[in-house]
C-alpha positions in Angstrom: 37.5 -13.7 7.3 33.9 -14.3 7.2 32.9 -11.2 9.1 35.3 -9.3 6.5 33.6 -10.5 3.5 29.7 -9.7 5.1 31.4 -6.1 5.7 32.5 -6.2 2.4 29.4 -7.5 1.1 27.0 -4.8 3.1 29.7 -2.0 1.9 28.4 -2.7 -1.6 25.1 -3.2 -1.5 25.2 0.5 0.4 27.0 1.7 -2.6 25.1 0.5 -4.7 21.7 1.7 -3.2 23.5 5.3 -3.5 24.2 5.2 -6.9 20.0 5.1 -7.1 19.4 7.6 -5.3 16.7 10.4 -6.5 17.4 14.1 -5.6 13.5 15.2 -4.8 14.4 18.6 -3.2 17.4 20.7 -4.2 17.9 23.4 -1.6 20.7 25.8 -2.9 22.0 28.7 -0.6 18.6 28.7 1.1 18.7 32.2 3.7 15.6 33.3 5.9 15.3 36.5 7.9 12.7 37.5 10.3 12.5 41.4 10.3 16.4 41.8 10.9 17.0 38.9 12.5 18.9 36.0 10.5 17.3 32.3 11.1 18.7 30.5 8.3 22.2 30.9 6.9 23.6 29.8 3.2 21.8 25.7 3.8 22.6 23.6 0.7 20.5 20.0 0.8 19.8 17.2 -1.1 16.5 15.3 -0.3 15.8 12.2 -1.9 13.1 10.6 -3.0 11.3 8.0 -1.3 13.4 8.0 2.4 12.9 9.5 5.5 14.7 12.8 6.3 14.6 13.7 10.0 15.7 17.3 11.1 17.3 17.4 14.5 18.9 20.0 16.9 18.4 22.2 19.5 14.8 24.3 20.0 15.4 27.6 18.0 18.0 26.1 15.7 15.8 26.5 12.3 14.4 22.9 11.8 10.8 24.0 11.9 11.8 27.3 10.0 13.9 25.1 7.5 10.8 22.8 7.3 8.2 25.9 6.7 10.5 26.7 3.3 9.8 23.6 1.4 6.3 24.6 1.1 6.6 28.2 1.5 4.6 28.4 4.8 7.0 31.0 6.1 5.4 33.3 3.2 2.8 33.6 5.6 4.2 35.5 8.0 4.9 39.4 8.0 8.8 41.2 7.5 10.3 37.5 6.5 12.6 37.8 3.7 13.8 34.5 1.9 17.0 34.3 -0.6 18.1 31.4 -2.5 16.4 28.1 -4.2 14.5 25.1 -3.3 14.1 23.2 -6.4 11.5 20.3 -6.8 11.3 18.5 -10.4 13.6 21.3 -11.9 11.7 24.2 -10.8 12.0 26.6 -8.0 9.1 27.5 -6.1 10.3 30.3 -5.3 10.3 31.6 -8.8 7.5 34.4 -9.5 5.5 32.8 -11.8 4.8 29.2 -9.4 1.7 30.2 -7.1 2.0 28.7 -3.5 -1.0 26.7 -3.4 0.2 24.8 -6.0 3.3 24.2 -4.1 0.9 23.3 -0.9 -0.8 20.8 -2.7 2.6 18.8 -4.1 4.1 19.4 -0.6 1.7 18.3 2.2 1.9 19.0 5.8 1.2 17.0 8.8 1.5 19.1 12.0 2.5 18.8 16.0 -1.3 19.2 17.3 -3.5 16.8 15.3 -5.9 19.4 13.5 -9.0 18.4 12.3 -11.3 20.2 10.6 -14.6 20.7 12.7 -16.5 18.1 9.8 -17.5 14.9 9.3 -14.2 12.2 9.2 -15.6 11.6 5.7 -15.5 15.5 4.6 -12.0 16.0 6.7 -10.6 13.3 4.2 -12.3 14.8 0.9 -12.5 18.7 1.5 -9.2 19.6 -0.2 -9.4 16.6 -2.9 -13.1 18.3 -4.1 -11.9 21.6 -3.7 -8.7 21.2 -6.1 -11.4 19.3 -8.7 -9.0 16.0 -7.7 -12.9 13.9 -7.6 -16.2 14.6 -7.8 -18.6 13.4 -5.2 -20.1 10.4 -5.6 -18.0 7.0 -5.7 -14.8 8.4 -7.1 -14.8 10.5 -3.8 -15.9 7.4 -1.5 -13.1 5.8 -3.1 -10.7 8.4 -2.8 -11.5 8.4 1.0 -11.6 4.6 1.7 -8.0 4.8 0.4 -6.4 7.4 2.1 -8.1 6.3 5.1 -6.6 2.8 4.6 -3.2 4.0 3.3 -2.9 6.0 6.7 -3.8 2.9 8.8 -7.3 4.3 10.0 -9.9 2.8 7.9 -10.9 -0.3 10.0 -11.1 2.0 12.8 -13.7 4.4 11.4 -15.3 2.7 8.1 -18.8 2.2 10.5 -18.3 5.9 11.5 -17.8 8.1 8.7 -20.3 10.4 9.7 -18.8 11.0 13.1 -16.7 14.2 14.0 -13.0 14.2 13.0 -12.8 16.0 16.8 -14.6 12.7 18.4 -11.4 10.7 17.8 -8.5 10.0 19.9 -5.2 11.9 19.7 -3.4 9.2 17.5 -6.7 8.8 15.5 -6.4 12.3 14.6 -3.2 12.8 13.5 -3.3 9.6 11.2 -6.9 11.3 10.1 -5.1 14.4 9.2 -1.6 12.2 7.3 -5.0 10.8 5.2 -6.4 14.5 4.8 -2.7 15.3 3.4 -2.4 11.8 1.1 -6.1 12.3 0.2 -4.5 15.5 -2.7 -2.0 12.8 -4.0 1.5 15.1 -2.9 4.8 13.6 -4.0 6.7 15.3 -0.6 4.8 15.0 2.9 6.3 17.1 5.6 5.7 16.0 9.5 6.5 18.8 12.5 7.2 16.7 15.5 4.2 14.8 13.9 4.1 12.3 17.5 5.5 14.8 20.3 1.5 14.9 21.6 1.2 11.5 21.5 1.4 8.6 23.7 3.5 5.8 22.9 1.1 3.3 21.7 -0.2 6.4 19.3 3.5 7.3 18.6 4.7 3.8 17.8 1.8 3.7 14.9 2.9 7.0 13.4 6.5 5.5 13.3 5.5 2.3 11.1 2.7 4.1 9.3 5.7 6.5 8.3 7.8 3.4 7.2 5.4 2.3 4.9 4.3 5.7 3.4 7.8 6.4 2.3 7.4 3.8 -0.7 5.0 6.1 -2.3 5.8 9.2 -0.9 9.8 11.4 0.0 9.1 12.5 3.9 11.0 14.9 5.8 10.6 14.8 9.3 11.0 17.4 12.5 11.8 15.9 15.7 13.4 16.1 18.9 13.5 12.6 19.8 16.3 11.4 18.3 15.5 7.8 18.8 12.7 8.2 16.9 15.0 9.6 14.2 17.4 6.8 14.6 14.2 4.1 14.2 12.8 5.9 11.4 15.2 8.0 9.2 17.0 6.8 6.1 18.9 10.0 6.2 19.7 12.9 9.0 20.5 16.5 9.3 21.9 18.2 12.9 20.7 21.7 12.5 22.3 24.2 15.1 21.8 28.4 15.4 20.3 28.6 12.1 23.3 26.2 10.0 23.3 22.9 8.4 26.2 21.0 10.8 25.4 17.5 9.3 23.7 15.3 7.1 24.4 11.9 6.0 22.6 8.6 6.5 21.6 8.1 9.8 23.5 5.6 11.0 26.4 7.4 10.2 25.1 10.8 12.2 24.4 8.7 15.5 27.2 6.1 15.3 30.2 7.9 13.6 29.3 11.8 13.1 32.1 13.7 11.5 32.1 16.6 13.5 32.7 17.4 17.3 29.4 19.4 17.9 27.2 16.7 16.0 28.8 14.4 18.2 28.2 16.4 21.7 24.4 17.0 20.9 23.7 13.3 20.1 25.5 12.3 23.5 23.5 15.1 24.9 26.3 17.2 26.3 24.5 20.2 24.9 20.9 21.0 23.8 
């Protein structure tokens, strides 16, 4: 009886936590093609604010394509052709009148290679918050960079150092340097492709809690192929596969009770 009524109880506090829930990206009938080649096919997504989203599936299934979308990276490259919506805060950035680096600087990126820029630690943190008039320099900017750099869980590392080339740190340095570039222009989405897969575990494990606590300020949608990672860190999961949304739903439910056959067979690794 007692373990009826803790189900119970944990059912509704779930329920309740859903009724909360914040739509931060709307993806509606979402289709990508390179030159004549279909990647992505008719996805419809909710993201919401303030949880971790991890992507999952196969190499080539669309997760890093799908992930590219959200801040129109994929406009980038030549003979792409993209139909259908991604809204954020009621708009579509896909609309002709919202320019992209607008969209770039509400939608930050974190990448697989850590990718400094060859400067100072200091300038790597400030160069895009001066350059989109966020601060000026002087002690808003100092300020500015002593935050991000303590928000991304570096700045007792490198406060006796700022002068010191980005390049000079370690792997794991790097990539939190770069999550404080990103945080440094104040997005509301941050977007991480296989943010830890050059990492070592140590490195990785840091990214993983740094991630944990950046999701009260910030909605983070993740690529990875480590699925623990994604059951460790993900409020929410989608199983990608040939270029189709197969599943989303809360994590827990994706690795523990999926709905579908295929989900099923690629998280007990009978395929992929």
């Amino acid at each position: 009886m007692n373990q009826e009524i803790i189900e119970k109880t944990k059912n509704k506090s779930k329920d309740e936590a859903n009724k909360n829930l914040i739509t931060k990206v709307n993806v509606n009938k979402l289709n990508l093609w390179y030159g004549d080649n279909q990647a992505l096919h008719d996805i419809n997504i909710d993201i919401h604010e303030h949880k971790i989203t991890a992507l999952i599936g196969p190499s080539g299934c669309g997760k890093s394509t799908f992930l590219r979308c959200l801040n129109r990276m994929n406009d980038l490259i030549s003979a792409v052709k993209i139909k259908g919506e991604v809204i954020i805060d009621k708009k579509n950035i896909y609309d002709k009148d919202i320019d992209e680096v607008s969209v770039r600087k509400k939608i930050g990126m974190v990448f697989q290679q850590p990718n400094p820029f060859p400067k100072s630690i200091y300038d790597n943190v400030a160069y895009a918050a001066l350059k989109h008039s966020l601060v000026k320099k002087g002690s808003a900017c100092d300020e500015l960079v002593e935050k991000s750099l303590r928000d991304s869980g570096l700045w007792n590392e490198v406060k006796d150092k700022l002068n010191h080339p980005g390049t000079s740190l370690s792997g794991g340095q790097q990539q939190r340097l770069c999550i404080a570039r990103t945080i440094a222009i104040q997005p509301e989405v941050i977007l991480m492709d296989e943010p830890t897969s050059a990492l070592d575990p140590i490195s990785t494990e840091k990214i993983e809690a740094l991630m944990l606590e950046l999701k009260q300020k910030y909605t983070i949608i993740t690529v990875t192929h480590n699925m623990q990672q994604a059951a460790r860190v993900a409020d929410y999961t989608a199983f990608f596969h040939l270029g189709e949304l197969i599943e989303y739903d809360e994590t827990e439910n994706v690795f523990i009770n999926p709905k579908l056959k295929k989900t099923e067979d690629y998280i007990t690794g009978r395929f992929g």
